[in-house]
N, CA and C atoms as an extended XYZ file, in Angstrom:
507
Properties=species:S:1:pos:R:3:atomname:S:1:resname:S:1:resid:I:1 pbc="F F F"
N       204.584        1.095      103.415 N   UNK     1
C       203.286        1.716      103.580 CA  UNK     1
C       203.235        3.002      102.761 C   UNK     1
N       202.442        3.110      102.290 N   UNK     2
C       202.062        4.678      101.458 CA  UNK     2
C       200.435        5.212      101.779 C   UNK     2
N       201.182        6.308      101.996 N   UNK     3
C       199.915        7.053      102.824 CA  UNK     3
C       199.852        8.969      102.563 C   UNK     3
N       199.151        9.687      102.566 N   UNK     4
C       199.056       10.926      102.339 CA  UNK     4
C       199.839       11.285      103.014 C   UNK     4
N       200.660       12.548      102.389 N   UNK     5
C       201.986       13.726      102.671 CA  UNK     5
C       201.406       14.271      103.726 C   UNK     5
N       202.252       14.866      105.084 N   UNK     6
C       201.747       16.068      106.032 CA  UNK     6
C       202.636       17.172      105.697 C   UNK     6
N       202.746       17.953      106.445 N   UNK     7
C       203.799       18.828      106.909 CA  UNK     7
C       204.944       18.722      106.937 C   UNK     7
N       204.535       17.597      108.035 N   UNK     8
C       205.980       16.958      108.841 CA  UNK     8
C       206.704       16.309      107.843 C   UNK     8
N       206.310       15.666      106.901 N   UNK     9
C       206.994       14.962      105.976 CA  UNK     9
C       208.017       16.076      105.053 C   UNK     9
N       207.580       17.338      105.155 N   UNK    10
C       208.644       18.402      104.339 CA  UNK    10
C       209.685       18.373      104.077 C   UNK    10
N       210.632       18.158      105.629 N   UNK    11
C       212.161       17.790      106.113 CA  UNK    11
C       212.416       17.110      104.722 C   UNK    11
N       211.667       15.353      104.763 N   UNK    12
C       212.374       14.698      103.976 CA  UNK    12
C       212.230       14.380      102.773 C   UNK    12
N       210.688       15.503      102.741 N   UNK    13
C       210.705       15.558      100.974 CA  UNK    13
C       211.480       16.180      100.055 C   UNK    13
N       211.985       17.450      100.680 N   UNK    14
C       213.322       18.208      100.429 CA  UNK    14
C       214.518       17.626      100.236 C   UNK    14
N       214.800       16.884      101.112 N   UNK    15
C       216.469       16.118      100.854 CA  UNK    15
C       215.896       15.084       99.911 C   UNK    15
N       215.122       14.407       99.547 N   UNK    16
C       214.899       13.803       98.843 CA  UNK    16
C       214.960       14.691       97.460 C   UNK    16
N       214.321       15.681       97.288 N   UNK    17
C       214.305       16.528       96.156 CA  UNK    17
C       215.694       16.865       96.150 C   UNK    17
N       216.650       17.358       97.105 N   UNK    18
C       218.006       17.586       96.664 CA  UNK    18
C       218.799       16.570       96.093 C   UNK    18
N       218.706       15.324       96.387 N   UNK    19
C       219.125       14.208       95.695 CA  UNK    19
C       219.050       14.177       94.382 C   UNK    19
N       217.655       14.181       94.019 N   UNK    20
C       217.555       13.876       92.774 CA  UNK    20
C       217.781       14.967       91.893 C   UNK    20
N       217.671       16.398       92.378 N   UNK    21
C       218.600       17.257       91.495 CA  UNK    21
C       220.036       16.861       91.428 C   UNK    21
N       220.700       16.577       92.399 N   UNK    22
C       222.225       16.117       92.090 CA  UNK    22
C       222.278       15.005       91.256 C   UNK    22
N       221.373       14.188       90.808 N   UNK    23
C       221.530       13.051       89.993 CA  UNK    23
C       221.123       13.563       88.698 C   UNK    23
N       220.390       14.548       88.866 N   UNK    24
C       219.581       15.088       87.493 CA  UNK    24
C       220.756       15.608       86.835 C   UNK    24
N       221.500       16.325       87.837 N   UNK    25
C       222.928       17.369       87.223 CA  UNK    25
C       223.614       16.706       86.894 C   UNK    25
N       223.954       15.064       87.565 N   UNK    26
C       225.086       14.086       86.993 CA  UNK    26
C       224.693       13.899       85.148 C   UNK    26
N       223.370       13.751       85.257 N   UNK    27
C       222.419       13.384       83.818 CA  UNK    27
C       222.435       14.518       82.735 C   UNK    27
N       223.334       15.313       83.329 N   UNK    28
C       222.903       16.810       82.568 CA  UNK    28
C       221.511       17.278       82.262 C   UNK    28
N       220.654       17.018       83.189 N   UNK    29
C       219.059       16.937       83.246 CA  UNK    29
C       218.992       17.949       84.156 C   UNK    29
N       218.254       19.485       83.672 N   UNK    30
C       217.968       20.590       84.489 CA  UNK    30
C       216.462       20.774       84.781 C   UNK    30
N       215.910       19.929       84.717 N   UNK    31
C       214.238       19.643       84.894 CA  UNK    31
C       214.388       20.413       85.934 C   UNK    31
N       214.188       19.559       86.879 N   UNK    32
C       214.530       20.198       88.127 CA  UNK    32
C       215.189       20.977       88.600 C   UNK    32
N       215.159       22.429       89.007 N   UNK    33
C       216.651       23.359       89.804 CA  UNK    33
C       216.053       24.293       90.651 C   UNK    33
N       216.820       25.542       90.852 N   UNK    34
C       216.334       25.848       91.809 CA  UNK    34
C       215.539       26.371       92.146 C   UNK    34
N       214.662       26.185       90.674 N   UNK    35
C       212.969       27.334       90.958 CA  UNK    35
C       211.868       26.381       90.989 C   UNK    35
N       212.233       24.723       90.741 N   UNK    36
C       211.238       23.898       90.595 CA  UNK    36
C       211.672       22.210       91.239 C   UNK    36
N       211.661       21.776       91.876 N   UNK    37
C       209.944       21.889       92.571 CA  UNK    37
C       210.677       22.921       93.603 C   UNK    37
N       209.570       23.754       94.507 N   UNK    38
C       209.936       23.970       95.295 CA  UNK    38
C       208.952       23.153       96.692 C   UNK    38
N       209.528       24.010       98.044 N   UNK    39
C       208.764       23.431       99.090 CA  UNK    39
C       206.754       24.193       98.894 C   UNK    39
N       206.808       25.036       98.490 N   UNK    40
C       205.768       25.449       98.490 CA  UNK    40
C       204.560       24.590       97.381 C   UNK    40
N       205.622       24.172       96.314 N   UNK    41
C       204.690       23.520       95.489 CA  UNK    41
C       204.196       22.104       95.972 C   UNK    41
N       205.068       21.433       97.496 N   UNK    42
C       204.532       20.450       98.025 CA  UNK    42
C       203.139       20.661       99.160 C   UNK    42
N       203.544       21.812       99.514 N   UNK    43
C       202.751       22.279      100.561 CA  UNK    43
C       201.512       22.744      100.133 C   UNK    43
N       201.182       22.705       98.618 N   UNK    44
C       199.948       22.747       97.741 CA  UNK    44
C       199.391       21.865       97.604 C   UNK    44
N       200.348       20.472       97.590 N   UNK    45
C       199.848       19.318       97.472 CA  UNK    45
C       199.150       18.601       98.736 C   UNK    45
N       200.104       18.702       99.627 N   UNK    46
C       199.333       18.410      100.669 CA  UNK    46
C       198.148       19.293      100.906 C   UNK    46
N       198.014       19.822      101.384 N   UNK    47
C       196.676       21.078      101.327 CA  UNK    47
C       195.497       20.565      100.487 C   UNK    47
N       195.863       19.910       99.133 N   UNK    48
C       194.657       19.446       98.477 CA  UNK    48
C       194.862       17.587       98.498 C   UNK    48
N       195.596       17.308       99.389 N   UNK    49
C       195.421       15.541       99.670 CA  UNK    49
C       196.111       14.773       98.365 C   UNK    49
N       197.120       15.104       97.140 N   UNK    50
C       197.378       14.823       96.049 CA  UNK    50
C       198.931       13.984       96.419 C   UNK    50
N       199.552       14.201       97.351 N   UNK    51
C       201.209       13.948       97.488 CA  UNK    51
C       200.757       12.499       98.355 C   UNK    51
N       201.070       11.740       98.526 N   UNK    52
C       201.220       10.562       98.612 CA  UNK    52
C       202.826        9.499       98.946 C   UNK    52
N       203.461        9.203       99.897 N   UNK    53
C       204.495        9.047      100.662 CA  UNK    53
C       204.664        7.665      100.765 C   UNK    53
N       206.025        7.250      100.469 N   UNK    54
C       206.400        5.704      100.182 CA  UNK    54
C       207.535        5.161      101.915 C   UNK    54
N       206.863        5.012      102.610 N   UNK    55
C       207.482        4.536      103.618 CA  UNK    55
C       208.399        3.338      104.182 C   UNK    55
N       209.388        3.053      104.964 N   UNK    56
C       210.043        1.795      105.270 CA  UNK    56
C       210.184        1.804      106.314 C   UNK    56
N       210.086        1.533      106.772 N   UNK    57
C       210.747        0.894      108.646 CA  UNK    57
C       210.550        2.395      109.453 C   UNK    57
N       209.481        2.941      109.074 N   UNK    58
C       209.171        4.500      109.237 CA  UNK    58
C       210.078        5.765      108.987 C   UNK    58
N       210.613        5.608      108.012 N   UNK    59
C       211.560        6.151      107.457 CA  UNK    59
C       210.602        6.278      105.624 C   UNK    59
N       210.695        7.774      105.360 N   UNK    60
C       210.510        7.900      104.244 CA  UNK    60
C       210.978        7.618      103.109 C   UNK    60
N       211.074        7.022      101.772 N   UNK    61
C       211.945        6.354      100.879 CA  UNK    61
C       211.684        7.105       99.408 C   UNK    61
N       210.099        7.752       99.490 N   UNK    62
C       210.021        7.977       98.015 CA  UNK    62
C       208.209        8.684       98.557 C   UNK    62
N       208.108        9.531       97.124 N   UNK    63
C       206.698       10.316       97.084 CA  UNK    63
C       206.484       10.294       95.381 C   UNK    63
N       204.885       10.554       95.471 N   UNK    64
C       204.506       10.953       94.118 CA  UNK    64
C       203.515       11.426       94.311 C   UNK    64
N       203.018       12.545       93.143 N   UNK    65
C       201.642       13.413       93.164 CA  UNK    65
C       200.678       12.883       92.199 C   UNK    65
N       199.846       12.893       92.755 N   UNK    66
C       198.576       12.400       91.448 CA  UNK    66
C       197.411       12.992       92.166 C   UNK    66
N       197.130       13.694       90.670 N   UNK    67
C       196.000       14.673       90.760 CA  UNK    67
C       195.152       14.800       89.273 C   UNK    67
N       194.372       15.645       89.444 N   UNK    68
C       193.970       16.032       87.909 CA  UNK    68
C       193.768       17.042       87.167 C   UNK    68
N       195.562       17.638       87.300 N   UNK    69
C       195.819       18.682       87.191 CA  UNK    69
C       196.242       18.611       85.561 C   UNK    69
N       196.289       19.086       84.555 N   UNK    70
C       196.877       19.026       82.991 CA  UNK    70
C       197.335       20.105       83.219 C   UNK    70
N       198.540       20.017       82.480 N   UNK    71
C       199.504       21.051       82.162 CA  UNK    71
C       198.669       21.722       80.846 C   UNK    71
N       198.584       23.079       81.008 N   UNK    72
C       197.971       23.953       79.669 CA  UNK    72
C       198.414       23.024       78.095 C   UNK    72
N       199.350       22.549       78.002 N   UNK    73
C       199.944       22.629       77.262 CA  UNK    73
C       199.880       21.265       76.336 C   UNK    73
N       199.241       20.555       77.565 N   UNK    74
C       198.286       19.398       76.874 CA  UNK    74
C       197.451       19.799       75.912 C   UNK    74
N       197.065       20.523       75.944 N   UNK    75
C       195.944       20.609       75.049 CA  UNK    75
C       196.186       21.395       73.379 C   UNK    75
N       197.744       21.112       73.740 N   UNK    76
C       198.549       21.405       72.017 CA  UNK    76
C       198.682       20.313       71.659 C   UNK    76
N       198.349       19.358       72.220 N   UNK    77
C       199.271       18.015       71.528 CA  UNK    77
C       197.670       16.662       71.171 C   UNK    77
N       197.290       15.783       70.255 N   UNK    78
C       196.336       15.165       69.447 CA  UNK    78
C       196.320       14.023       70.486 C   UNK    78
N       195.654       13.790       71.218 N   UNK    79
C       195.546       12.518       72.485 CA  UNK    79
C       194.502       11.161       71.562 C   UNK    79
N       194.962       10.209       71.854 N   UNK    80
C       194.030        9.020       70.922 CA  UNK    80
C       192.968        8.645       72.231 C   UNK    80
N       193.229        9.249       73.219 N   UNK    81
C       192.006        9.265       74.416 CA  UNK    81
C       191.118       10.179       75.022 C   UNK    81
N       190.046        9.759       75.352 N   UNK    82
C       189.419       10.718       76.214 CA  UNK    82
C       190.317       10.947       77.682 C   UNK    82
N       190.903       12.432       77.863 N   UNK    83
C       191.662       12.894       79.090 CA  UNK    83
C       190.512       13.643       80.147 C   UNK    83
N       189.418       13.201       79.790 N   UNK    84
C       188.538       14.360       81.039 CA  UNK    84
C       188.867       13.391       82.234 C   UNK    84
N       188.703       14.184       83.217 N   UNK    85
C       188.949       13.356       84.560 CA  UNK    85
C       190.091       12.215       84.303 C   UNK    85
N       190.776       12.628       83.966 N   UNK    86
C       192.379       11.826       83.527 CA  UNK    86
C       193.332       11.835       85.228 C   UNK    86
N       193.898       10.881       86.062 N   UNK    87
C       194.937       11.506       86.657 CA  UNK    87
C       196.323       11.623       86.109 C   UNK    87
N       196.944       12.318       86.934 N   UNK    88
C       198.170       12.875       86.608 CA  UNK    88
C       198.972       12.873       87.496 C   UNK    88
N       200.076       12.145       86.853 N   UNK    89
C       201.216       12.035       87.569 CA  UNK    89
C       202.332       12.770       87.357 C   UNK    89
N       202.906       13.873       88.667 N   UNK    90
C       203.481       15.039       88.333 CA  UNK    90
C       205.163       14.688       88.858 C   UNK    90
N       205.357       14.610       89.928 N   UNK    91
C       206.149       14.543       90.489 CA  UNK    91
C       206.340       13.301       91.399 C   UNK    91
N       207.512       13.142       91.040 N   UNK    92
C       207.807       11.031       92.046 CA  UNK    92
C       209.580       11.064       92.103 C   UNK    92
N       210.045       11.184       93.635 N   UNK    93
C       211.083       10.427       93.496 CA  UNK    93
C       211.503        9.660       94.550 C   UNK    93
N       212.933        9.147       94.169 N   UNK    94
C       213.030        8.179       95.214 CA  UNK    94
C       214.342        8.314       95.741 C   UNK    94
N       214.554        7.938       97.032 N   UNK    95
C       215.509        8.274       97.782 CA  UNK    95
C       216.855        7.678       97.374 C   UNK    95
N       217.827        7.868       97.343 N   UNK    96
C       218.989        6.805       96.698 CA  UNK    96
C       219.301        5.783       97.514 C   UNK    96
N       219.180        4.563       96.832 N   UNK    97
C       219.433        3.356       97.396 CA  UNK    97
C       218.236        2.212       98.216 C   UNK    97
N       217.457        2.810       97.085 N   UNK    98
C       215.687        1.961       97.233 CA  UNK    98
C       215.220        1.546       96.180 C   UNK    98
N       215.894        0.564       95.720 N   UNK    99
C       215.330       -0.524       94.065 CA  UNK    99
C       213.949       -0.261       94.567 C   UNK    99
N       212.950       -0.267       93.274 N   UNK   100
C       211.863       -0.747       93.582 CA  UNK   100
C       210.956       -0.203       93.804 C   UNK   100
N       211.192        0.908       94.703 N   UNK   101
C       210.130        1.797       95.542 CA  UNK   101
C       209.478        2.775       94.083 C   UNK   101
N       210.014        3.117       92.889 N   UNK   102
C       209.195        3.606       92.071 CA  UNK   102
C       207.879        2.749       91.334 C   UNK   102
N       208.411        1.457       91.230 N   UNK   103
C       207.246        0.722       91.197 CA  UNK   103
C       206.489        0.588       91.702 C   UNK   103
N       206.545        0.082       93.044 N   UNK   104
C       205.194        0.065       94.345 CA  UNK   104
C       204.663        1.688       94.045 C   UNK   104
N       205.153        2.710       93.480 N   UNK   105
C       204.207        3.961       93.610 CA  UNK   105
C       203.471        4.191       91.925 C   UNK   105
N       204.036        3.383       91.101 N   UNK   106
C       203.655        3.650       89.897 CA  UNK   106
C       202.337        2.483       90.272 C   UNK   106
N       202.359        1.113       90.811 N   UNK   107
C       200.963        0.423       91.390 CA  UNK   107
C       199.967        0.988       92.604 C   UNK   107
N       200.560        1.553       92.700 N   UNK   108
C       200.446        2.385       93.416 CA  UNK   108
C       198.836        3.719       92.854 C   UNK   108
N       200.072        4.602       91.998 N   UNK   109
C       198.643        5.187       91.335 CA  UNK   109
C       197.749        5.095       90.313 C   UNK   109
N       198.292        3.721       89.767 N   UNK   110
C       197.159        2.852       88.782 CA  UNK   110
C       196.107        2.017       90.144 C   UNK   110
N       196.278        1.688       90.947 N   UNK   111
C       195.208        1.271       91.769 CA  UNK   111
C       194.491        1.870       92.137 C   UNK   111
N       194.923        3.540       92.630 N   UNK   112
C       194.010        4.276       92.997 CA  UNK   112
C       193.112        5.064       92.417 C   UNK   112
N       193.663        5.200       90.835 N   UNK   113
C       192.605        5.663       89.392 CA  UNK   113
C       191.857        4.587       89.479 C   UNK   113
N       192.062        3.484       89.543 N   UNK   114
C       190.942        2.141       89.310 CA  UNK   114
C       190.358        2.508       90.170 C   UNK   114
N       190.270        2.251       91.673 N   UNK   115
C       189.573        2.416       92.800 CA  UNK   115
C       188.290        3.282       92.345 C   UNK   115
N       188.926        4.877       91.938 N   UNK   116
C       188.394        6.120       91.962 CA  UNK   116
C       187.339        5.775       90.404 C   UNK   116
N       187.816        4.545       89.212 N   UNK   117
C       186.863        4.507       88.426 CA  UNK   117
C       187.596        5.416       87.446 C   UNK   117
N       188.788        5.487       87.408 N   UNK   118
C       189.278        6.819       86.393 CA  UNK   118
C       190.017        5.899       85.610 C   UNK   118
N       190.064        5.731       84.142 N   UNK   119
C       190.651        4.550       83.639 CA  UNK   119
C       191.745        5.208       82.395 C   UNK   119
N       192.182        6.406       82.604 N   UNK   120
C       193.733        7.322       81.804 CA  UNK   120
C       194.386        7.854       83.289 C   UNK   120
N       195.734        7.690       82.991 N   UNK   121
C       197.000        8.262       83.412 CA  UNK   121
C       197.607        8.636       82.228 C   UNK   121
N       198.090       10.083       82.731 N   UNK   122
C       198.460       11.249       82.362 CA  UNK   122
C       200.126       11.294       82.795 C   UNK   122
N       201.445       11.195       82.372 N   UNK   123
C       202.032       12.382       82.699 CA  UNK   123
C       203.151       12.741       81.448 C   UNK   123
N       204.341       13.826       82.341 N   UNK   124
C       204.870       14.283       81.026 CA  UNK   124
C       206.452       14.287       81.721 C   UNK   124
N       207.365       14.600       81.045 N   UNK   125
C       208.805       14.342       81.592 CA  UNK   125
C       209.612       15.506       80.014 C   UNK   125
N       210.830       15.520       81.017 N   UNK   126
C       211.406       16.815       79.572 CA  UNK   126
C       212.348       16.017       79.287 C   UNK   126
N       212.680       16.007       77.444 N   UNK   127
C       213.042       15.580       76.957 CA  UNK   127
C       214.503       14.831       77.429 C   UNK   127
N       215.275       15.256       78.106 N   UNK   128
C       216.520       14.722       78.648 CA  UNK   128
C       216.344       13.974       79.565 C   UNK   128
N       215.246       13.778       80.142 N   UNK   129
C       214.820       13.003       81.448 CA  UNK   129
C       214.776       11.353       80.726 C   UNK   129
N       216.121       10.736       80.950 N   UNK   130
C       215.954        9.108       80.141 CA  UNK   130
C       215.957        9.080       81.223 C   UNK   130
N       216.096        8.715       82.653 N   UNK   131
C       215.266        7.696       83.838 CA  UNK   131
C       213.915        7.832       83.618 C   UNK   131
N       213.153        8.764       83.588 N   UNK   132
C       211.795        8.970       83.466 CA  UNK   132
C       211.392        7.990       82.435 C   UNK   132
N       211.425        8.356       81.248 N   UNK   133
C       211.518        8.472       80.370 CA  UNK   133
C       211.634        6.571       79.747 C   UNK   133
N       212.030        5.952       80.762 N   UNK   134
C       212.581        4.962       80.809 CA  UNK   134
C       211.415        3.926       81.884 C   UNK   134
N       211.260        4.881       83.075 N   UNK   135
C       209.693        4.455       83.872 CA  UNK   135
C       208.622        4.494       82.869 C   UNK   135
N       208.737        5.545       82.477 N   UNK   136
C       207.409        5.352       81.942 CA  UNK   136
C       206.755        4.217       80.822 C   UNK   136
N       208.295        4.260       80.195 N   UNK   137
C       207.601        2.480       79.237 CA  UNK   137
C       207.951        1.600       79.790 C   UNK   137
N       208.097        1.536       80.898 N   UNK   138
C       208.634        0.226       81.743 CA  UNK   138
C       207.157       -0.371       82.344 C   UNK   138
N       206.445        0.899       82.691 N   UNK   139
C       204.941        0.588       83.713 CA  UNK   139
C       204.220        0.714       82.281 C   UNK   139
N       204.176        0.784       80.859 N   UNK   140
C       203.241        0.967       79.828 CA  UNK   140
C       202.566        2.240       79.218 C   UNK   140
N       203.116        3.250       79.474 N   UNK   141
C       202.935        4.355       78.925 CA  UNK   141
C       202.902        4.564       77.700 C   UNK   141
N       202.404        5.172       76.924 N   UNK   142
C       202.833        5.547       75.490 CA  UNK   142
C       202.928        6.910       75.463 C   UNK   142
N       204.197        7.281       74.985 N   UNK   143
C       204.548        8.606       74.347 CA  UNK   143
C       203.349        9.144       73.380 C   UNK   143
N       202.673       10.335       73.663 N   UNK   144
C       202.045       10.932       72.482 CA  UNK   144
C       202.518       12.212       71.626 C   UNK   144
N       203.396       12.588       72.150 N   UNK   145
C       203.622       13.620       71.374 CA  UNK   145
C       204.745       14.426       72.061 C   UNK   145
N       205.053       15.704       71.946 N   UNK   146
C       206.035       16.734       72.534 CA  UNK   146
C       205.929       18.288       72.516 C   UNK   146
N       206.227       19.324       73.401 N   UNK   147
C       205.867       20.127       73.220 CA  UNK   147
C       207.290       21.374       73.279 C   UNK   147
N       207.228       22.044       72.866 N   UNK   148
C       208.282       22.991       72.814 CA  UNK   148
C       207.631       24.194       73.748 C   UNK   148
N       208.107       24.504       75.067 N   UNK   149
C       207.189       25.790       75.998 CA  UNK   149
C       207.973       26.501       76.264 C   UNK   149
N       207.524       28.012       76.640 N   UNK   150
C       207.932       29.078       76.719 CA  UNK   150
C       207.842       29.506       78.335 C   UNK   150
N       207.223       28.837       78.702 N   UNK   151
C       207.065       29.438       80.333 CA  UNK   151
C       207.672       28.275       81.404 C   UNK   151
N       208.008       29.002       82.581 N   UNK   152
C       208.223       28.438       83.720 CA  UNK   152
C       207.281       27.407       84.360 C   UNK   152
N       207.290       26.149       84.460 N   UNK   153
C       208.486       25.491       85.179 CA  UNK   153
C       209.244       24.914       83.692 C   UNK   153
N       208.681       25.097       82.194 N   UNK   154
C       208.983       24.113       81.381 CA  UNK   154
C       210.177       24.823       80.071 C   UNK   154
N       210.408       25.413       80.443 N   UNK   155
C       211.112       26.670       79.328 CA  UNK   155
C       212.372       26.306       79.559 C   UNK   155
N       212.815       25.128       79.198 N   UNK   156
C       214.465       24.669       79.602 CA  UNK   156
C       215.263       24.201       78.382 C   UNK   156
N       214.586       24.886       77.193 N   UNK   157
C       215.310       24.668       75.596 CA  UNK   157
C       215.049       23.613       75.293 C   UNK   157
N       214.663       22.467       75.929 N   UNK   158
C       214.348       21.463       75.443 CA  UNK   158
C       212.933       20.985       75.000 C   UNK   158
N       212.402       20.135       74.070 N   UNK   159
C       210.750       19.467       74.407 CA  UNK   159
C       210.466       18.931       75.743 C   UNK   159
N       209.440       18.995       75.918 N   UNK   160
C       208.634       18.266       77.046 CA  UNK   160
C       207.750       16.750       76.264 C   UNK   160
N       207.779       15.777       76.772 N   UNK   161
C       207.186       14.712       76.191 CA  UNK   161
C       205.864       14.622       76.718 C   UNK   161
N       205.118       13.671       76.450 N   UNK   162
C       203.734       13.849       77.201 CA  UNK   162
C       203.341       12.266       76.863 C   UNK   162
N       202.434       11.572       77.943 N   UNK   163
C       202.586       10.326       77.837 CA  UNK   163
C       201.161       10.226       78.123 C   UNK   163
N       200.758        9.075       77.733 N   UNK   164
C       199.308        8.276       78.639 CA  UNK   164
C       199.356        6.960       78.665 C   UNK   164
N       198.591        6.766       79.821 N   UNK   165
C       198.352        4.794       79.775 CA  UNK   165
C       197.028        4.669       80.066 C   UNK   165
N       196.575        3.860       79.489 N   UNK   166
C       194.690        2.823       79.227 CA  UNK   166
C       194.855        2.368       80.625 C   UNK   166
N       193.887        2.125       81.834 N   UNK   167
C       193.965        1.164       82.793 CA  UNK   167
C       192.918        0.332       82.550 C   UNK   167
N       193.487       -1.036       82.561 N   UNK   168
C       192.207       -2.184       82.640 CA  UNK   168
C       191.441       -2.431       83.863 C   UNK   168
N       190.565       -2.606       83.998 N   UNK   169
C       190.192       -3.339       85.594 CA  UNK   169
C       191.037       -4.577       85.789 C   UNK   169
């Protein structure tokens, strides 16, 4: 079942987020650490209805944000689409030892841009991120470009990639 983030869900969005920093660190992938994500940046999400929760046997397994939020920084890089009212997919992970569950959330928020009539997905991943990186042309993304940033959360020496996908009805 997937259903909107509460509160209560915090506990296990956190250990979930600690996970995947320890896997990120196995990856030598510092996307993530200890200034990003934090709990507060979930507790934004919920607040505006954007975090979205991948459930099992009532047990949490996995989350993702989709909103239509652009990173500033989009708008350095030549898009072959119209991005107005684009969603965006920011943040998604999954608990260790749940094949699968990134898919049901990647159909997840292509159903609900359709639903909503919004026909671009948006997101972006930093350059060392090959799991990402690896989702994303798996569900049909295309890479458009890359950005080199100077500010926090993205200032980690590396590019940032930036992706979009067409949705059909």
């Amino acid at each position: 079942m997937i259903r909107i983030g509460t509160t209560n869900d915090l506990p296990s969005i956190m250990k979930i987020v600690e996970e995947a920093k320890a896997i990120m660190k196995q990856d030598n992938n510092n996307q993530w650490d200890d200034h990003y994500p934090l709990e507060e940046h979930f507790e934004e999400d919920i607040a505006a209805e954007t975090l979205f929760i991948l459930e099992k046997n009532s047990h949490i397994i996995a989350f993702i944000v989709v909103d239509q939020q652009q990173s500033a920084w989009y708008d350095k890089l030549e898009w072959p689409i119209d991005r107005t009212d684009a969603y965006v997919i920011h943040r998604l992970a999954v608990a260790s030892g749940y094949k699968g569950a990134a898919s049901e959330l990647f159909d997840f928020a292509v159903n609900l841009a359709l639903d909503d009539q919004i026909h671009v997905m948006l997101t972006d991943t930093f350059a060392i991120n090959k799991r990402a990186q690896g989702l994303f042309k798996k569900f049909g993304f295309n890479k458009i470009g890359e950005a080199e940033i100077d500010y926090h959360p993205y200032n980690k020496g590396e590019p940032f990639y930036a992706y979009y996908k067409k949705l059909e009805e």
